[in-house]
C-alpha positions as CSV (number, residue, x, y, z in Angstrom):
1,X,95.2,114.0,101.4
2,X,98.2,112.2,99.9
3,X,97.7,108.7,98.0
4,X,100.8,106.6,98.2
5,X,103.3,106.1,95.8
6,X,102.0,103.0,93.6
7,X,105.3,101.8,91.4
8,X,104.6,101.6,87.2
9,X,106.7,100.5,84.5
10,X,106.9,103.5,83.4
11,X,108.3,105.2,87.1
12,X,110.5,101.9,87.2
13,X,111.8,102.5,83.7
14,X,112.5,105.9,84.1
15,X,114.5,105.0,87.5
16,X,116.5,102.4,85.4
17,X,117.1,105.2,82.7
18,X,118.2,107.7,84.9
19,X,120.6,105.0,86.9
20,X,121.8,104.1,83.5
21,X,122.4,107.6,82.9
22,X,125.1,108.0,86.1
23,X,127.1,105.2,84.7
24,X,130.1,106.0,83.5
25,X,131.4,106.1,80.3
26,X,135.2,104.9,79.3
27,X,136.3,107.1,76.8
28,X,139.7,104.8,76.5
29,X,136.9,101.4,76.0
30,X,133.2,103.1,74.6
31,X,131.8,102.1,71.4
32,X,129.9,104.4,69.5
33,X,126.8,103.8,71.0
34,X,127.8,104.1,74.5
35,X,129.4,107.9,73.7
36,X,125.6,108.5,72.2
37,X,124.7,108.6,75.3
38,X,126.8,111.2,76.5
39,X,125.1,114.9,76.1
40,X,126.1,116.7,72.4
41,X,127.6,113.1,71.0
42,X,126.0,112.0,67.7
43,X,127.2,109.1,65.4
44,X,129.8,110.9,63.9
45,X,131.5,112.8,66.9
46,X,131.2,109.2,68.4
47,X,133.2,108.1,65.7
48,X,135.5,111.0,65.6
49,X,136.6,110.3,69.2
50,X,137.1,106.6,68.3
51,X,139.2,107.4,65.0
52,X,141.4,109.7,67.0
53,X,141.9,107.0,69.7
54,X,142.8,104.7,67.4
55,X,145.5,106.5,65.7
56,X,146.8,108.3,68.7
57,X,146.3,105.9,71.3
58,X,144.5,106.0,74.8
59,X,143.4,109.2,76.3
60,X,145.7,110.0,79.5
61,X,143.1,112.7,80.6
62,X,139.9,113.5,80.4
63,X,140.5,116.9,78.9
64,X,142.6,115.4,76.1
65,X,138.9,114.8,74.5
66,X,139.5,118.1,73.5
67,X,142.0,117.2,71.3
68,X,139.5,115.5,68.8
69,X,138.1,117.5,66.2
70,X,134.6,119.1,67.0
71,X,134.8,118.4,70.6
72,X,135.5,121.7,73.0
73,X,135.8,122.4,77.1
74,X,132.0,123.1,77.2
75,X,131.3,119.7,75.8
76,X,133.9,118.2,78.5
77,X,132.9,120.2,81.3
78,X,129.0,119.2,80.6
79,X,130.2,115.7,80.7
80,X,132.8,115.3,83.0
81,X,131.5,113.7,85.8
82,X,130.0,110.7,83.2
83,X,133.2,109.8,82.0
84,X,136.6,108.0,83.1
85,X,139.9,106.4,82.0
């Protein structure tokens, strides 16, 4: 026997987390929280990136990530389809 499907808050949270999740992240606009959400990112690689935008100026690709200190091609590849320009 198979009971239908009864929506919860909790199923309709965790379908607003995970749509939240596909949204993609600016790497040329995010704030420190927004790159938090990003796989590996903590405060201070959020914060890094930022730094390095600021004094360098906007990202052209999004490979020149790797240019910031502590962030590599696994990090980019993990996260690539998440961010943009």
């Amino acid at each position: 026997l198979s009971r239908p499907r009864v929506e919860t808050k909790n199923s309709q949270a965790s379908a607003s987390s995970a749509k939240a999740d596909r949204v993609k992240i600016n790497i040329n606009t995010a704030t420190v929280s927004e790159f938090q959400k990003l796989n590996g990112i903590g405060e201070k690689k959020a914060l890094s990136i930022i730094e390095y935008r600021e004094q360098q100026g906007k990202f052209k690709t999004i490979d020149d990530l790797q240019n910031v200190k502590g962030i590599g091609p696994k990090f980019v590849e993990k996260n690539r389809e998440r961010l943009s320009l």
